[in-house]
VOLO-377567 format. One record per atom (N, C-alpha, C, O, CB): residue number from 1; residue in three letters; atom name; x, y negated, z. Coordinates in Angstrom, 2 decimals. Glycine has a CB too. Example, Ala and Ser with C-alpha at 12.3 -4.5 7.8 and 13.67 -1.06 7.14 Angstrom:
{rec 1; ala; N; {13.19; 5.69; 7.80}};
{rec 1; ala; CA; {12.30; 4.50; 7.80}};
{rec 1; ala; C; {13.20; 3.30; 7.80}};
{rec 1; ala; O; {14.24; 3.32; 8.46}};
{rec 1; ala; CB; {11.31; 4.47; 9.05}};
{rec 2; ser; N; {12.85; 2.25; 7.08}};
{rec 2; ser; CA; {13.67; 1.06; 7.14}};
{rec 2; ser; C; {12.90; -0.03; 7.87}};
{rec 2; ser; O; {13.41; -1.14; 8.04}};
{rec 2; ser; CB; {14.08; 0.60; 5.72}};
END
This chain:
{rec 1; unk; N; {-37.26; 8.77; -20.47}};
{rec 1; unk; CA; {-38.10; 8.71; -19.29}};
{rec 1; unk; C; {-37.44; 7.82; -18.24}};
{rec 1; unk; O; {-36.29; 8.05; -17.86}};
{rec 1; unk; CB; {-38.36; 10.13; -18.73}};
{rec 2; unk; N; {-38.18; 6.77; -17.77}};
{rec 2; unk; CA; {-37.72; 6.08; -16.56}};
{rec 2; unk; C; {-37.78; 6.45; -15.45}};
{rec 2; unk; O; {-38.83; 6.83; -14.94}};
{rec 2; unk; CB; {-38.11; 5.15; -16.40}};
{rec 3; unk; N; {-36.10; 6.36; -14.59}};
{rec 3; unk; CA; {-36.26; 6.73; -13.26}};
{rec 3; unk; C; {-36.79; 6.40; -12.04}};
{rec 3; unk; O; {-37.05; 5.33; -11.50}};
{rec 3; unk; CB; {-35.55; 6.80; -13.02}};
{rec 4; unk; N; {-36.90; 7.50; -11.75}};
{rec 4; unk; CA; {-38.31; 6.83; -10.03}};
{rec 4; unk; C; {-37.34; 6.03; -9.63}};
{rec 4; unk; O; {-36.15; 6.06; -9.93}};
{rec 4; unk; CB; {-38.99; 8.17; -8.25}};
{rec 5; unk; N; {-38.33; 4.84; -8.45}};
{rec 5; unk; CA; {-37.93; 3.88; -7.84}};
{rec 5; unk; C; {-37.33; 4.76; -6.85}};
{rec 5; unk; O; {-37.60; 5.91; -6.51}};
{rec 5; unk; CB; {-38.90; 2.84; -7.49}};
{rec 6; unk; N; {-36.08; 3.61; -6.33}};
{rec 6; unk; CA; {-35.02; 4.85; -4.86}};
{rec 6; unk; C; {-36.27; 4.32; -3.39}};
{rec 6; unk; O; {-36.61; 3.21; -2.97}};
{rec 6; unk; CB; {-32.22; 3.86; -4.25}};
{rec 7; unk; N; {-36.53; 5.29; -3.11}};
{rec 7; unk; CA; {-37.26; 5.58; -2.02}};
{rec 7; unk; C; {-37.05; 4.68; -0.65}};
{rec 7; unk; O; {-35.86; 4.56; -0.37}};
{rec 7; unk; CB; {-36.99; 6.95; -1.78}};
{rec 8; unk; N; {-37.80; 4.15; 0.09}};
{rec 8; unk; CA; {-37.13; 3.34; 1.38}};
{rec 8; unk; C; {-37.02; 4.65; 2.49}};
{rec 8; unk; O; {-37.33; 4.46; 3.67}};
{rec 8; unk; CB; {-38.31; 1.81; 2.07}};
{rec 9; unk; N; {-36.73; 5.49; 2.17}};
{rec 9; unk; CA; {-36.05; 6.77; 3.23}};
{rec 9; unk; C; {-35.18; 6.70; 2.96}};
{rec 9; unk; O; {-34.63; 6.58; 4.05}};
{rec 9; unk; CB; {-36.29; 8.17; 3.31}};
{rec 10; unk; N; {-34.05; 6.66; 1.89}};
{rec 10; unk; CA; {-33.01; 7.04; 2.09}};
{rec 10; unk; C; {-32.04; 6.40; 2.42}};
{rec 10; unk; O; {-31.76; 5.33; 1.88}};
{rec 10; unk; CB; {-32.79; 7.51; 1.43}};
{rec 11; unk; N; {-31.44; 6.86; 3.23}};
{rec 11; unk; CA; {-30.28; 5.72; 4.16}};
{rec 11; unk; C; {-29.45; 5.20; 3.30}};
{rec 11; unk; O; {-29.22; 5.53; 2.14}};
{rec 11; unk; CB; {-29.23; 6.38; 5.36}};
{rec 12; unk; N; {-28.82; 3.97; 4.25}};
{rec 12; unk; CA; {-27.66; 3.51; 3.39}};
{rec 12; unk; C; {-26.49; 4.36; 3.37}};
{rec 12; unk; O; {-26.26; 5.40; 3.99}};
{rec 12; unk; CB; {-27.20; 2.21; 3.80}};
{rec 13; unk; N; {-25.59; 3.51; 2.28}};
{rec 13; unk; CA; {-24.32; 4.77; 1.79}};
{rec 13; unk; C; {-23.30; 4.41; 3.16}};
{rec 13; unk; O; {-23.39; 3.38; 3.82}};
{rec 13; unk; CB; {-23.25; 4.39; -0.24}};
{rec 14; unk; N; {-22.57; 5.21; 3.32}};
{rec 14; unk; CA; {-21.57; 4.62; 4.87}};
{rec 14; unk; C; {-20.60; 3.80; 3.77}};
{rec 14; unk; O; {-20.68; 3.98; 2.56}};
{rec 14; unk; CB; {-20.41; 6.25; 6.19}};
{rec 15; unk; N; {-19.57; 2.78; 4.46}};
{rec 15; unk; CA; {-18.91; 2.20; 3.74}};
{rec 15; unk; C; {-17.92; 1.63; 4.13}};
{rec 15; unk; O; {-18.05; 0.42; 4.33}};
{rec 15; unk; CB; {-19.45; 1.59; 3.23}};
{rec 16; unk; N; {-16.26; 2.36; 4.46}};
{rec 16; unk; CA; {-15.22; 2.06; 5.47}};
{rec 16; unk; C; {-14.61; 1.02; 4.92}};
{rec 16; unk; O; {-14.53; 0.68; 3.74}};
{rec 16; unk; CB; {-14.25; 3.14; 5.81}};
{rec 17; unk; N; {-14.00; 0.36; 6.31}};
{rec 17; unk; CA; {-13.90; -1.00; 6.06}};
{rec 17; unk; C; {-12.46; -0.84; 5.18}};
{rec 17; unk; O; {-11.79; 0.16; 5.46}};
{rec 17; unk; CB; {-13.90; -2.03; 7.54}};
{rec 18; unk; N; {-12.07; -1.55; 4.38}};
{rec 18; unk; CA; {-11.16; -1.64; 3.18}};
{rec 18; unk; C; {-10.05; -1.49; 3.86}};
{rec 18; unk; O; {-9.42; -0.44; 3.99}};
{rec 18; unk; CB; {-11.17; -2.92; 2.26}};
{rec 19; unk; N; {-9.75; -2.69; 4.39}};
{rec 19; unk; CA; {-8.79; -2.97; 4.89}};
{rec 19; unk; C; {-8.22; -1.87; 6.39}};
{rec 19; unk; O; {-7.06; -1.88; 6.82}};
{rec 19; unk; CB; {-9.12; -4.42; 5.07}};
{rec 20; unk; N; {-9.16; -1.14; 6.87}};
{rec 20; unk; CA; {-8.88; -0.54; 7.93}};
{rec 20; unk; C; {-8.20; 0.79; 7.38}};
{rec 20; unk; O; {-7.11; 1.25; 7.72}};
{rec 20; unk; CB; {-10.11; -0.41; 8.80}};
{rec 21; unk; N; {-9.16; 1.34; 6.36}};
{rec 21; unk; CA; {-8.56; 2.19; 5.61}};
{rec 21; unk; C; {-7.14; 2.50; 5.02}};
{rec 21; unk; O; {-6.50; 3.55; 5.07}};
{rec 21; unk; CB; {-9.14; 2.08; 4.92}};
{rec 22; unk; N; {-6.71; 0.80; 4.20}};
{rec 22; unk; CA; {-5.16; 1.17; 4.09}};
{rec 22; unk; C; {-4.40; 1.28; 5.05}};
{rec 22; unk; O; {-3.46; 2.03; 4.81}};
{rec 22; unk; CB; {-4.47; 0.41; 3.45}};
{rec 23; unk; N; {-4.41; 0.71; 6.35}};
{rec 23; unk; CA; {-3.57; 0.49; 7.13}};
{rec 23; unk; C; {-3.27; 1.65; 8.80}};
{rec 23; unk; O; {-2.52; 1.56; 9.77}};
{rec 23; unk; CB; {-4.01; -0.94; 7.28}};
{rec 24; unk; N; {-4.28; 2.57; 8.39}};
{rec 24; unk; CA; {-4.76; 3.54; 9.57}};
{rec 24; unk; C; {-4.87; 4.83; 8.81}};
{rec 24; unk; O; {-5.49; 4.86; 7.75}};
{rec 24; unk; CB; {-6.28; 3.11; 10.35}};
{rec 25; unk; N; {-4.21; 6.06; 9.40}};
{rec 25; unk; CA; {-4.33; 7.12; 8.80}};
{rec 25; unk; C; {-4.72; 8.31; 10.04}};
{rec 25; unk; O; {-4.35; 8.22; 11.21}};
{rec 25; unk; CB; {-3.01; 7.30; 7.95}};
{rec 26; unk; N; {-5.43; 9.24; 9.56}};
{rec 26; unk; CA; {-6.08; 9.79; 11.23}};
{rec 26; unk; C; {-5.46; 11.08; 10.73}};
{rec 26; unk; O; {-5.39; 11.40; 9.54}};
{rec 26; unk; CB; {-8.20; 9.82; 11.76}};
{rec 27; unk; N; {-4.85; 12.03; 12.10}};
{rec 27; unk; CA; {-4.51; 12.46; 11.84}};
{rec 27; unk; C; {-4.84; 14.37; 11.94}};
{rec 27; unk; O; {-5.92; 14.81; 12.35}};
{rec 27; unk; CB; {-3.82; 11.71; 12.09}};
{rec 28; unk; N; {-3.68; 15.26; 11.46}};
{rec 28; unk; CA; {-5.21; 16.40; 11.89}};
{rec 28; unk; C; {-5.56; 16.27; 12.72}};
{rec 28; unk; O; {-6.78; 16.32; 12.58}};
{rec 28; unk; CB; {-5.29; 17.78; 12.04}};
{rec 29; unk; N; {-5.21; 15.98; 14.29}};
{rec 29; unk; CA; {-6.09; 15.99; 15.64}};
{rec 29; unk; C; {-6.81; 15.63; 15.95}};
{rec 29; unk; O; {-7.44; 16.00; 16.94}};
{rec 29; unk; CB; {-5.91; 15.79; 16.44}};
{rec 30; unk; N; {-7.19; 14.25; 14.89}};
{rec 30; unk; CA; {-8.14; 13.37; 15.47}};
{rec 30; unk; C; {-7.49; 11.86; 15.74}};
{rec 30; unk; O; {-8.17; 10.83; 15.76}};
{rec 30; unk; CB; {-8.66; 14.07; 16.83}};
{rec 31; unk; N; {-6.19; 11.90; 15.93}};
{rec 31; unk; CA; {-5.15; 10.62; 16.36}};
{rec 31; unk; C; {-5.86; 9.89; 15.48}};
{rec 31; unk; O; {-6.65; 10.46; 14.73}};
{rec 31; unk; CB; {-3.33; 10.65; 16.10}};
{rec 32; unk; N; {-5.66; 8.29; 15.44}};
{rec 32; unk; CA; {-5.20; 7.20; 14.56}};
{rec 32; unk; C; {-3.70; 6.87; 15.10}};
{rec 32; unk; O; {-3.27; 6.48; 16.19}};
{rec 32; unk; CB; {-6.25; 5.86; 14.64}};
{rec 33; unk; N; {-2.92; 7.27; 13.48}};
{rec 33; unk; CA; {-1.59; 6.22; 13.63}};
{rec 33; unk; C; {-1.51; 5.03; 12.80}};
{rec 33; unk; O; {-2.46; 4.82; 12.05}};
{rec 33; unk; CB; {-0.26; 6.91; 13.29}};
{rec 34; unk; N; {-0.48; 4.18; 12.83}};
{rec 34; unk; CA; {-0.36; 2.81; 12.86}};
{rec 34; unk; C; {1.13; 2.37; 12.37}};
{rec 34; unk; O; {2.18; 2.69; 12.93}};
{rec 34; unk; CB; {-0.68; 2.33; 14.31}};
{rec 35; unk; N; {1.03; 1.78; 11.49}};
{rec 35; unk; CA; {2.89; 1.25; 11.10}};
{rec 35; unk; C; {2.90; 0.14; 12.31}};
{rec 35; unk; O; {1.90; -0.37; 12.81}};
{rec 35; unk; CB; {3.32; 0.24; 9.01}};
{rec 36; unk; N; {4.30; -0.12; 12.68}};
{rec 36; unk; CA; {4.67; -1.01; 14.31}};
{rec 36; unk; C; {4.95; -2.68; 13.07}};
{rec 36; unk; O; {5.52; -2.92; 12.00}};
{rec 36; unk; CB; {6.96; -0.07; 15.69}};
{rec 37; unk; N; {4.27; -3.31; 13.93}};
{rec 37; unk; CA; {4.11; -4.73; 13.36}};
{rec 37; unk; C; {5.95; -5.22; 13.33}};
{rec 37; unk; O; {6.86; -4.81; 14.05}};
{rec 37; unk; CB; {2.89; -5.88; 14.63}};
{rec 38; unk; N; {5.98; -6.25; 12.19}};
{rec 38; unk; CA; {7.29; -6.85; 12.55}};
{rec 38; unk; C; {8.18; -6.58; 11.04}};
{rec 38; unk; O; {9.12; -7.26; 10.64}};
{rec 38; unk; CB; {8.02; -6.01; 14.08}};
{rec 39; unk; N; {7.58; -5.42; 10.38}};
{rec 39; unk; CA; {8.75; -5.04; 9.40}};
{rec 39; unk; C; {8.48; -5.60; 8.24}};
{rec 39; unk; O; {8.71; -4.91; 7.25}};
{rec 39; unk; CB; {8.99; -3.56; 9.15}};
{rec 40; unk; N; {8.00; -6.77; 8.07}};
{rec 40; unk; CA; {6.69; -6.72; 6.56}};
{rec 40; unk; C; {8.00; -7.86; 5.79}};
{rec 40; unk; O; {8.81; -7.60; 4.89}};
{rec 40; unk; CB; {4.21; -7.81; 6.95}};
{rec 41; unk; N; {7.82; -8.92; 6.43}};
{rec 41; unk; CA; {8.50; -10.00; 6.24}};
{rec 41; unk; C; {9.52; -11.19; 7.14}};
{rec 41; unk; O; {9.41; -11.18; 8.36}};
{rec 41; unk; CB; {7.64; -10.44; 5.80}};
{rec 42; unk; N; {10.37; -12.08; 6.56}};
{rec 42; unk; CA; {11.47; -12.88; 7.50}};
{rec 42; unk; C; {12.54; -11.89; 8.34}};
{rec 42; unk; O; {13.00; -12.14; 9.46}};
{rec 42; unk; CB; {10.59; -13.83; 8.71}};
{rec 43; unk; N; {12.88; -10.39; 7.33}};
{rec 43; unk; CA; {13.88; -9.99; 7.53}};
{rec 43; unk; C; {15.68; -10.17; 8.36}};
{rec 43; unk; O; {16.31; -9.61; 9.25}};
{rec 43; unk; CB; {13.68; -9.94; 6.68}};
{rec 44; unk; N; {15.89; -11.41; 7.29}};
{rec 44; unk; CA; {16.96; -11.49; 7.78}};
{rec 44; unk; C; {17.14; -12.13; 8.98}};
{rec 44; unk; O; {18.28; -12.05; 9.44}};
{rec 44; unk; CB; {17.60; -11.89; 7.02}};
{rec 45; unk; N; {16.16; -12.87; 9.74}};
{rec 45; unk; CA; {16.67; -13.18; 10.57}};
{rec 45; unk; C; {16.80; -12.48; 11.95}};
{rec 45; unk; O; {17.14; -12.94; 13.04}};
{rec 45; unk; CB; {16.30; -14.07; 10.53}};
{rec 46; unk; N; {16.40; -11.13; 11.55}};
{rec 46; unk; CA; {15.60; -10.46; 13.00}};
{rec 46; unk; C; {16.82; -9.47; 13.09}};
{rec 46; unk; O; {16.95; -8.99; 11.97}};
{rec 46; unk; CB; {13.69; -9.54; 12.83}};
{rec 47; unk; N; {17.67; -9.01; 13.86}};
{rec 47; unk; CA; {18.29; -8.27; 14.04}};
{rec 47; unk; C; {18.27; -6.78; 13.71}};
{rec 47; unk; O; {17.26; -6.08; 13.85}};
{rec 47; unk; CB; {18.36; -8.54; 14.87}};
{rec 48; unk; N; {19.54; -6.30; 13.22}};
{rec 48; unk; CA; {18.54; -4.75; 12.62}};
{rec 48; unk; C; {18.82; -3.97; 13.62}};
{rec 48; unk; O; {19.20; -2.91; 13.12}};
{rec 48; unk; CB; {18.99; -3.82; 11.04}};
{rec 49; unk; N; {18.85; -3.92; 14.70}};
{rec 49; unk; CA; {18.64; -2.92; 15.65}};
{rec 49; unk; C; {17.16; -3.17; 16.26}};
{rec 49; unk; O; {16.73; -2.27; 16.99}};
{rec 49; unk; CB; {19.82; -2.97; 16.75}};
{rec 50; unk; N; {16.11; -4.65; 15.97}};
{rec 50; unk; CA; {15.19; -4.83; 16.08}};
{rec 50; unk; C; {14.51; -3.75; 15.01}};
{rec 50; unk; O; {13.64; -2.93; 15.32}};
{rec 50; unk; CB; {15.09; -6.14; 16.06}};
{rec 51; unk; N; {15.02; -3.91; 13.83}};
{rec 51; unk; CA; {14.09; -3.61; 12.22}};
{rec 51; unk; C; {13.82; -1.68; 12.58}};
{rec 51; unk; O; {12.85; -0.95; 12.79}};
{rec 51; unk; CB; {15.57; -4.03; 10.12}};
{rec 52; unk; N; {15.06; -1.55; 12.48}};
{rec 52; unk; CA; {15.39; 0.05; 13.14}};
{rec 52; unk; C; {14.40; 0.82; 13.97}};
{rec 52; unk; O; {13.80; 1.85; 13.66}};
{rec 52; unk; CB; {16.59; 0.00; 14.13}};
{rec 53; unk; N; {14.33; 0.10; 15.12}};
{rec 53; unk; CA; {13.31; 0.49; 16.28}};
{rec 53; unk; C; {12.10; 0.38; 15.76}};
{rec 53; unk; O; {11.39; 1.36; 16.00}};
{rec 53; unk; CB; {13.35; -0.36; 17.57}};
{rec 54; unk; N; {11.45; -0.73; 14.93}};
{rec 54; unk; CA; {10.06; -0.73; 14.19}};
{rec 54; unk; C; {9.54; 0.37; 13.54}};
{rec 54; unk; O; {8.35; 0.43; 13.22}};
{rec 54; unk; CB; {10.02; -1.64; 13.23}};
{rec 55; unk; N; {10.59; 1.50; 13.25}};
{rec 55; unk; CA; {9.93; 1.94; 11.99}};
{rec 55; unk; C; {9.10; 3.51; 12.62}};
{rec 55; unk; O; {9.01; 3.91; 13.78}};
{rec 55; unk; CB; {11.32; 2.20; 10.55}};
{rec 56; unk; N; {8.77; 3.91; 11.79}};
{rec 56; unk; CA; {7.87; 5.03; 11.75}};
{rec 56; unk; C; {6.99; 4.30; 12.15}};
{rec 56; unk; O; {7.05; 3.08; 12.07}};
{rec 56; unk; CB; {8.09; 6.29; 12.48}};
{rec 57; unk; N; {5.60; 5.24; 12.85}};
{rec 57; unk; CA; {4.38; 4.77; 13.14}};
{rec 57; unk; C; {4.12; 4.90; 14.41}};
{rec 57; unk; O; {4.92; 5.44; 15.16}};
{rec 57; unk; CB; {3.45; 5.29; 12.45}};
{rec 58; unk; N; {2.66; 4.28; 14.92}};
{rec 58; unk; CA; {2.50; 4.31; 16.38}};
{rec 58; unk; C; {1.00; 4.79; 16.71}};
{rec 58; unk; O; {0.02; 4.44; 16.06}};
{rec 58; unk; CB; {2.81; 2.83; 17.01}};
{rec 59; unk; N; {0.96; 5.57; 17.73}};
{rec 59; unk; CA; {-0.45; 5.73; 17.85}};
{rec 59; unk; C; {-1.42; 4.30; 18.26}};
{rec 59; unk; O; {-0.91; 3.33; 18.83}};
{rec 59; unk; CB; {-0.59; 6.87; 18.97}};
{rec 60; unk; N; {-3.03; 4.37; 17.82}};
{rec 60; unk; CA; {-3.64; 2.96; 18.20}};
{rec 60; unk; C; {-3.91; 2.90; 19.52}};
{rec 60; unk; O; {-4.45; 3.84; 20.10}};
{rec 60; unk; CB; {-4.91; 2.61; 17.50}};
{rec 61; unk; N; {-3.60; 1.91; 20.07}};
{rec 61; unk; CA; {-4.11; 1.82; 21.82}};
{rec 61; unk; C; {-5.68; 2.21; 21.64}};
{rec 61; unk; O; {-6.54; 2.06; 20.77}};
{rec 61; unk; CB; {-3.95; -0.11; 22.72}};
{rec 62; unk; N; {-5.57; 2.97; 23.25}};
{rec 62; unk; CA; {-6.64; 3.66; 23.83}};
{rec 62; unk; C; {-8.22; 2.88; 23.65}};
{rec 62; unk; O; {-9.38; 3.29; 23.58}};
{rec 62; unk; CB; {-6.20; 3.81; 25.37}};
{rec 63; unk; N; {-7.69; 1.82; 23.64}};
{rec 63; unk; CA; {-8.57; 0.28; 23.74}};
{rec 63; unk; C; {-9.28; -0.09; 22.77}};
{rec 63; unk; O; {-10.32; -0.74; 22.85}};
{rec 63; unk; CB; {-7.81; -0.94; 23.88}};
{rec 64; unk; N; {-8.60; 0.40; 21.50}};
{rec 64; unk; CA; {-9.12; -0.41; 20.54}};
{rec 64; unk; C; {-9.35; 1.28; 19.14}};
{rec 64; unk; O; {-9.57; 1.08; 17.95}};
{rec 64; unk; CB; {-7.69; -2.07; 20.14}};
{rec 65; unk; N; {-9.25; 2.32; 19.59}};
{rec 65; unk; CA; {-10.02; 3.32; 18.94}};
{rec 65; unk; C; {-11.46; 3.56; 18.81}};
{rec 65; unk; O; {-11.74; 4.09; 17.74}};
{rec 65; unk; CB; {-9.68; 4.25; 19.37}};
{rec 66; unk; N; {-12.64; 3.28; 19.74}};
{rec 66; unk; CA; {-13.62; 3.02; 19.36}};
{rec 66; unk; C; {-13.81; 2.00; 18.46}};
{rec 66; unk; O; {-14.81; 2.31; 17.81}};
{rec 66; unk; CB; {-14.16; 2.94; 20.19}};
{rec 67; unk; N; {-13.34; 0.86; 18.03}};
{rec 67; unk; CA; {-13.75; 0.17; 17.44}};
{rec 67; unk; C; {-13.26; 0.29; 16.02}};
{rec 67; unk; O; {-13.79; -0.20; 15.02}};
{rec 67; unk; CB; {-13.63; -0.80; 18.04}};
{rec 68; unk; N; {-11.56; 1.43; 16.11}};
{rec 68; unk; CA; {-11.38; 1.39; 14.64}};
{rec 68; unk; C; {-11.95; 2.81; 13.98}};
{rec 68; unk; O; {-11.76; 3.18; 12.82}};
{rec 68; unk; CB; {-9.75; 1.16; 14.30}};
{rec 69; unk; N; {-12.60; 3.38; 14.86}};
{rec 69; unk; CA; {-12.87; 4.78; 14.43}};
{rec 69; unk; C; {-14.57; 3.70; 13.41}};
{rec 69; unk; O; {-14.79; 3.68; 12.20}};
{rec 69; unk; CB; {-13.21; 6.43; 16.28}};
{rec 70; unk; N; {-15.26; 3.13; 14.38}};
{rec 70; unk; CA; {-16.46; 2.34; 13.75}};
{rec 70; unk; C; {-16.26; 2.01; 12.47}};
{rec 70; unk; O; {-16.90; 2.67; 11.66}};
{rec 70; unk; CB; {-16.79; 1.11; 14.42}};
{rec 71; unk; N; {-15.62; 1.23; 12.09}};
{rec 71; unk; CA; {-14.42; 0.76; 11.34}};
{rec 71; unk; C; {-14.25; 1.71; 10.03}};
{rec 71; unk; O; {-14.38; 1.41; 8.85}};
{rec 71; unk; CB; {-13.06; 0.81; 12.33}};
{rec 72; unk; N; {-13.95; 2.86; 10.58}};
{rec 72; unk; CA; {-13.54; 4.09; 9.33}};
{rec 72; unk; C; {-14.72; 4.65; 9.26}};
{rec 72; unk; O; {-14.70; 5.70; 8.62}};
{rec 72; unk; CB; {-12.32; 5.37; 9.64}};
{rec 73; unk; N; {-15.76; 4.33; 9.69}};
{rec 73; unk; CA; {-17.00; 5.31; 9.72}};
{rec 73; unk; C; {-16.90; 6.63; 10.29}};
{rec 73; unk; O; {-17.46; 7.62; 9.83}};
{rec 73; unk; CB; {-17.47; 5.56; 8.42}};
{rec 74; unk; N; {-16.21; 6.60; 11.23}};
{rec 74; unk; CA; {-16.25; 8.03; 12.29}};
{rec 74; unk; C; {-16.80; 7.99; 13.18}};
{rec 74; unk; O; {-16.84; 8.97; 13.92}};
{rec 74; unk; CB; {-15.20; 8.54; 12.87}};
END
């Protein structure tokens, strides 16, 4: 038996942006955190008391959470 045609009611599927996804993790509260730019690559030349201070994560400015929550489909 062939399946019915998909209906023009039913909404589209939501669909978070790829890239926002790997790089943003929300947290239980609601936060978005953020790895601190700088640690990826051209290591050696950057001082490691620079590299040090980079690490862990950062919350996203106030500024730019509406747009990454859009982003994640929240």
């Amino acid at each position: 038996m062939a399946r019915p045609h998909k209906t023009e009611d039913t909404m589209p599927k939501n669909k978070p942006h790829s890239g926002t996804k790997k790089r943003i993790k929300v947290t239980g509260t609601g936060k978005l955190r953020r790895e601190q730019t700088g640690r990826r690559h051209i290591l050696e030349k950057k001082p490691s008391t620079l590299t040090r201070r980079l690490e862990g994560t950062e919350v996203v400015a106030k500024a730019d959470v509406p747009r990454v929550k859009r982003l994640l489909g929240r």
